[in-house]
C-alpha positions as CSV (number, residue, x, y, z in Angstrom):
1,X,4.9,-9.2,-25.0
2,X,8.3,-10.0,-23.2
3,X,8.3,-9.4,-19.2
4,X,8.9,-5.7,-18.1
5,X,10.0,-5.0,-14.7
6,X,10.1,-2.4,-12.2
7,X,12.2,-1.9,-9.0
8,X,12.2,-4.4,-6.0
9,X,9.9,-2.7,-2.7
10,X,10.2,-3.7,0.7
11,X,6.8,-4.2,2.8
12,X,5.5,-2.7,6.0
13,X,4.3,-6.5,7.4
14,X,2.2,-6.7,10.4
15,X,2.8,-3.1,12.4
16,X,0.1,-3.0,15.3
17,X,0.2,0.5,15.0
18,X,-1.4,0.2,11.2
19,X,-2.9,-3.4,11.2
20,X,-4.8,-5.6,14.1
21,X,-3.4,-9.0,11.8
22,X,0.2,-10.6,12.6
23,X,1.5,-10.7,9.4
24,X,-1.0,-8.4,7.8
25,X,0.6,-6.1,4.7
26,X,0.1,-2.5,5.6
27,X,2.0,-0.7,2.8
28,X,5.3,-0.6,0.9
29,X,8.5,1.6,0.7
30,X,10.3,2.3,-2.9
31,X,14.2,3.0,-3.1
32,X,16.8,2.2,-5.1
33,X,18.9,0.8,-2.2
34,X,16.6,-1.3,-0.6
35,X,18.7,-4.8,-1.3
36,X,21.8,-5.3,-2.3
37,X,22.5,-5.6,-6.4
38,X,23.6,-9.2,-6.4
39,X,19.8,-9.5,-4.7
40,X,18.2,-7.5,-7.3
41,X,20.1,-8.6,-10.2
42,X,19.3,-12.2,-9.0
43,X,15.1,-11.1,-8.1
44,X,14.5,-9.0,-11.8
45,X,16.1,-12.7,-13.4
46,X,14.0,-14.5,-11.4
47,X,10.7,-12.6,-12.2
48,X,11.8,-12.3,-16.2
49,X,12.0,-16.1,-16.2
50,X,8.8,-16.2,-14.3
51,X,6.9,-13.9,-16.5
52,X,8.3,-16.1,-19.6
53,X,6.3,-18.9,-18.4
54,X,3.1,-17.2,-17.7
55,X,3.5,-16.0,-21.3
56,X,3.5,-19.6,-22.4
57,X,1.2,-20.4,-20.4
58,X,-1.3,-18.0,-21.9
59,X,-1.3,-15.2,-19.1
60,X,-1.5,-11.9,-20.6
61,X,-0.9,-8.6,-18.3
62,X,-0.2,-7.1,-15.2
63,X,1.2,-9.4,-12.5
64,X,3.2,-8.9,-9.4
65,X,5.4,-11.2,-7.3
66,X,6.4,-11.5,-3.8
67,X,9.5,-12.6,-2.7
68,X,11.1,-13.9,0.6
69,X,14.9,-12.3,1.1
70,X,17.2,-13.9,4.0
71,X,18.5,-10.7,4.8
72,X,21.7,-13.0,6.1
73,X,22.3,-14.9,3.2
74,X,20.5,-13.0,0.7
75,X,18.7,-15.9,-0.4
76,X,15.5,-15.4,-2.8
77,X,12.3,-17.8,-2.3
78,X,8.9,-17.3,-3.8
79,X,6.2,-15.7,-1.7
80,X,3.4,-15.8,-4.3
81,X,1.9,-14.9,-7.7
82,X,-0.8,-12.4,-7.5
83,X,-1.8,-12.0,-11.3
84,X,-3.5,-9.1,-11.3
85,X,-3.5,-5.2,-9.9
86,X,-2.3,-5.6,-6.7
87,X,-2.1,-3.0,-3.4
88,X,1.5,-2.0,-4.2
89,X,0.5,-1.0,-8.0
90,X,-0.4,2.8,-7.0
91,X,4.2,2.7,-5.8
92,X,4.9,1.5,-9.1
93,X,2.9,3.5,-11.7
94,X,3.6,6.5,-10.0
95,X,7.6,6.2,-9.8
96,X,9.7,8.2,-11.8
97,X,11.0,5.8,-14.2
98,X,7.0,5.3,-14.6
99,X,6.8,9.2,-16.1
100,X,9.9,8.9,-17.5
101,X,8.0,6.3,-19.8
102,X,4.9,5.5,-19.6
103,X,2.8,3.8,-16.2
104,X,2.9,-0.1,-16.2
105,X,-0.7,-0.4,-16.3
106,X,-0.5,1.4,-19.9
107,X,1.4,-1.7,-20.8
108,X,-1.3,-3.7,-19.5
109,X,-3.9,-1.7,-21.1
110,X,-2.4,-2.0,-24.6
111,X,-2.1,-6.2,-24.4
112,X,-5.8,-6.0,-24.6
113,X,-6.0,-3.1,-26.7
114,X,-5.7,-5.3,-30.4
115,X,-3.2,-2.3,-31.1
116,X,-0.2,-3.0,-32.6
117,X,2.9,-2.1,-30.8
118,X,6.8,-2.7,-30.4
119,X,8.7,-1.9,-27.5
120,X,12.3,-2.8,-26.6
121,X,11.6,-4.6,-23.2
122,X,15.4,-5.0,-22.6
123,X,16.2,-1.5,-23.2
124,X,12.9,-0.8,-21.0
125,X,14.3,-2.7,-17.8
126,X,17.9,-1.1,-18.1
127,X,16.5,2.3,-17.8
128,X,13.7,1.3,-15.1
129,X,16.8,-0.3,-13.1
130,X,19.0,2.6,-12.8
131,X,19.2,4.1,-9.7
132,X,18.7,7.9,-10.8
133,X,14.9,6.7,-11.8
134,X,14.0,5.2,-8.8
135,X,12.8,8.2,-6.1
136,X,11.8,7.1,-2.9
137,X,8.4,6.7,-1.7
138,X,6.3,5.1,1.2
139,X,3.1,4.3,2.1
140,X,1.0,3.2,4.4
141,X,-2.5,1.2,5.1
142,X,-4.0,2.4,8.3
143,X,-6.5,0.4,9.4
144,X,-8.5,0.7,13.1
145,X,-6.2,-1.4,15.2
146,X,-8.5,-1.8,18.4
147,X,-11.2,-4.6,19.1
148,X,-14.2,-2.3,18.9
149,X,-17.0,-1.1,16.7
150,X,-19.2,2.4,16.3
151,X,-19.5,4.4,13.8
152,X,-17.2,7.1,12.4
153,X,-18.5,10.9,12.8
154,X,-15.4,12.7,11.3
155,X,-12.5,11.2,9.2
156,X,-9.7,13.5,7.7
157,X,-10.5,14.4,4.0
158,X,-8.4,13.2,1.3
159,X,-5.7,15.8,0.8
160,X,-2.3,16.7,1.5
161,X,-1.6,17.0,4.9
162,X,1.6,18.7,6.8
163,X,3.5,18.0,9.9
164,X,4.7,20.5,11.8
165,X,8.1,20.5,14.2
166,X,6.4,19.4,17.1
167,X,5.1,16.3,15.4
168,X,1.7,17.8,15.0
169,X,-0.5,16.7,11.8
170,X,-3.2,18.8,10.0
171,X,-4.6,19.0,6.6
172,X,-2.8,21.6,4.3
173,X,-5.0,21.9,0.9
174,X,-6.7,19.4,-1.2
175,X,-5.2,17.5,-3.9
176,X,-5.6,14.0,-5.5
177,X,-2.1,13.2,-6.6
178,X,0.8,12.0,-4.5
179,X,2.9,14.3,-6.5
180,X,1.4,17.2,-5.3
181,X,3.6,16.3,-2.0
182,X,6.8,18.8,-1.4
183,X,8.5,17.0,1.3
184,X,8.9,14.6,3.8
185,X,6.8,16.9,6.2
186,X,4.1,16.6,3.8
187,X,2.1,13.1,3.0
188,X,-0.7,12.9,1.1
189,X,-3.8,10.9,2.7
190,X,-6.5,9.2,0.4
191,X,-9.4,8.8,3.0
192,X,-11.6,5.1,2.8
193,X,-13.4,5.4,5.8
194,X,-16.3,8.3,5.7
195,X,-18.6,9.6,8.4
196,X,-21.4,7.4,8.5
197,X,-19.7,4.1,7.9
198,X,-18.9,1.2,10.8
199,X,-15.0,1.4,12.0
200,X,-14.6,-2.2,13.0
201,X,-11.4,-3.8,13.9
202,X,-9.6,-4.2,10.5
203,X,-11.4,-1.2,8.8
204,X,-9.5,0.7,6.6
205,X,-9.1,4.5,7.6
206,X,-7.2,4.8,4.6
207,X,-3.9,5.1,2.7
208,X,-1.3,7.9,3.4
209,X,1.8,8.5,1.4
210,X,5.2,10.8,1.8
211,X,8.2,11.0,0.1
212,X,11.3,9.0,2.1
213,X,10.9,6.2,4.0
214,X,8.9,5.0,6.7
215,X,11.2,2.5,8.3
216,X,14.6,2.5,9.4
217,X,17.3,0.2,8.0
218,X,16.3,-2.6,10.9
219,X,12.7,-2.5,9.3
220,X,11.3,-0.7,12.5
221,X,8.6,2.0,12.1
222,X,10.5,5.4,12.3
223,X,9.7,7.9,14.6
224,X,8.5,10.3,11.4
225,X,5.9,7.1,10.3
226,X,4.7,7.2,13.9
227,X,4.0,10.4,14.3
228,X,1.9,10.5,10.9
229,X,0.1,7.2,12.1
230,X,-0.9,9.3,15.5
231,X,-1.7,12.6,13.6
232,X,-4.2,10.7,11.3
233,X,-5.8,8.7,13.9
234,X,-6.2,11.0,16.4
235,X,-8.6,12.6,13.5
236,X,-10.9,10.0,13.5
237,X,-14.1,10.5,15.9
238,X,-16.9,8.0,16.5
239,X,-20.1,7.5,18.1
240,X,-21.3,4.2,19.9
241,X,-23.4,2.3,18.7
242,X,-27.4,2.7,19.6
243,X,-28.6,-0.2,22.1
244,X,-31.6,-1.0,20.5
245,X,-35.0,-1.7,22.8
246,X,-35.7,-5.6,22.5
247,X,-39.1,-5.1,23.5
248,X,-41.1,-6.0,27.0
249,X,-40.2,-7.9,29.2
250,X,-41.8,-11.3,29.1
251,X,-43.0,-12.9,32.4
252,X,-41.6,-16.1,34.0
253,X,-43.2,-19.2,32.1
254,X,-45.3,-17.5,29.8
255,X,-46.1,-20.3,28.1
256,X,-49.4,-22.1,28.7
257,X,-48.5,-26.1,30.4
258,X,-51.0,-28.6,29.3
């Protein structure tokens, strides 16, 4: 099977308001003008050739690639291979050129199926390419960001949750697909973190998505992101951990001298 690929996505790197880790990935945004097209002509070439070799090398499947863009000079270098389902998989089989066809990881399902198929790959990547399929989607990992741990007592249920004008968050009505989302004031939040579990630094609250982006052309946070960041956390509650008795206290030099 010939490479198939979908859209470039930028990354949310290291944002202390999602992540306690300088350089930590805390989610992605999908849009069709994210780079220049001299930049994504050059990074779809790049990754065909790429996938080519892992063909001959034997690789079969899903893979994703990470690249480094000079946003001065537009130069492309190689971030890394991670050959398998990755974090930013949910923004790519959930796209619209994904429904328009099929979800990549159908494609990946069906090279270990023993089913026969035949696709054309280069009519695939035109379609997946143009600009019309590509909507615009971001999310975001939100992880505890403080050095502390206790144990979480209430954590906003997955759902779709609303903001209102004053920047306000608060859960609309359940559902367990991003699509379900109406606008940007709406994002739909997969919970991780349950009542009962340790919130640590690092933990993962969990994953919230809305339609649009999440940060502005400098690669800031927006205003919107940081608002939904606040409304989510401000959700969580948690109890301290119990000190537990270490017993009696011993007496000086309890031990017998001889």
């Amino acid at each position: 099977m010939r490479t198939e690929q979908p859209c470039l996505m930028t990354e949310l790197v290291g944002f202390s308001e999602l992540t306690p880790y300088r350089g930590g990935w805390c989610g992605n945004e999908i849009l069709s003008t994210a780079f220049p097209a001299k930049v994504r002509e050059k990074a779809r070439d790049l990754t065909f050739k790429f996938g080519e070799q892992l063909r001959k090398e034997g690789y079969r499947g899903y893979f994703e690639l990470d690249f480094l863009i000079d946003k001065k000079t537009g130069d492309i270098w190689l971030g890394e291979l991670n050959p398998r389902i990755t974090g930013a998989s949910s923004m790519t089989n959930h796209a619209a050129f994904a429904h328009a066809d099929a979800p990549l990881f159908l494609f990946h399902l069906l090279e270990f199926s023993g089913k026969k198929f035949k696709l054309d790959v280069d009519e695939l990547n035109a379609r997946w390419a143009d600009p019309d399929m590509i909507d615009s989607w971001s999310q975001m990992v939100i992880k505890h960001t403080e050095d502390t741990v206790d144990i979480a007592t209430a954590v906003p249920q997955t759902g779709i949750y609303r903001m209102d004008a004053d920047g306000r968050v608060h859960f609309d009505r359940f559902d367990y697909h991003r699509r379900a989302v109406e606008s940007e004031n709406e994002a739909f939040f997969l919970r991780i973190l349950k009542p009962g579990d340790y919130r640590y630094e690092g933990a993962d609250i969990g994953i919230l998505v809305t339609r649009g982006r999440s940060m502005t052309k400098g690669f800031d946070l927006n205003e919107r992101a940081q608002r939904w960041i606040h409304g989510i956390k401000q959700s969580v509650a948690a109890k301290p951990l119990t000190t537990l008795d270490a017993g009696p206290v011993l007496e000086q030099n309890p031990f017998k001298m001889l």
